[in-house]
C-alpha positions in Angstrom: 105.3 91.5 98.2 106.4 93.8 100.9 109.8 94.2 102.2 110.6 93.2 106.0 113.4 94.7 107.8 114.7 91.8 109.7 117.2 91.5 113.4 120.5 92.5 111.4 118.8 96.1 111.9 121.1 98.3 113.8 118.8 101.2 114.2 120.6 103.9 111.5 117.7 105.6 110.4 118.8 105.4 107.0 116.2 103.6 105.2 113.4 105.9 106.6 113.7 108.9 104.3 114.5 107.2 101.1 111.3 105.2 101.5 109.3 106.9 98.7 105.7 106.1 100.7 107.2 106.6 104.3 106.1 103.3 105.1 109.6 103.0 107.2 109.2 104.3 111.0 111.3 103.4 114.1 110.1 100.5 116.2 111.0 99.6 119.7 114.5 98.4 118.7 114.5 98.0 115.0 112.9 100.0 112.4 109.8 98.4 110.8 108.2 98.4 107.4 104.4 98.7 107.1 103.1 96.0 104.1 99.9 97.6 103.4 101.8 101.0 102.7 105.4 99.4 100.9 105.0 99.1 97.7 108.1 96.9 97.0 110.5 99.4 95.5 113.9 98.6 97.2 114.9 101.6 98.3 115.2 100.6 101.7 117.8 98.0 100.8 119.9 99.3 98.5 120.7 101.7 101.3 121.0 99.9 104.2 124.7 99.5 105.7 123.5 95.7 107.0 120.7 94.3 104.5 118.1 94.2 107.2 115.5 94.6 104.6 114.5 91.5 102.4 111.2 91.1 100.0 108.8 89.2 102.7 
């Protein structure tokens, strides 16, 4: 199951390097997660300052 960044996002950029299959890239106002490429790891969320990304 992939992970979804969801509204909360406030755009920090800090998810996108620690994603370890750079499946994070900036969307038109929130940074989105591509599910064919995440491969459910976490590493998004444990360093996200909102918890914008959640297991889909």
């Amino acid at each position: 199951m992939a992970y979804k960044i969801n509204d909360a996002c406030v755009s920090c950029g800090a998810c996108e390097p620690e994603c370890p299959v750079s499946c994070i890239s900036e969307g038109d106002n929130i940074y989105v997660i591509d599910p064919n490429v995440c491969i459910d790891c976490g590493a998004c969320a444990a360093v996200c300052p909102v918890g914008a990304p959640n297991p889909a």
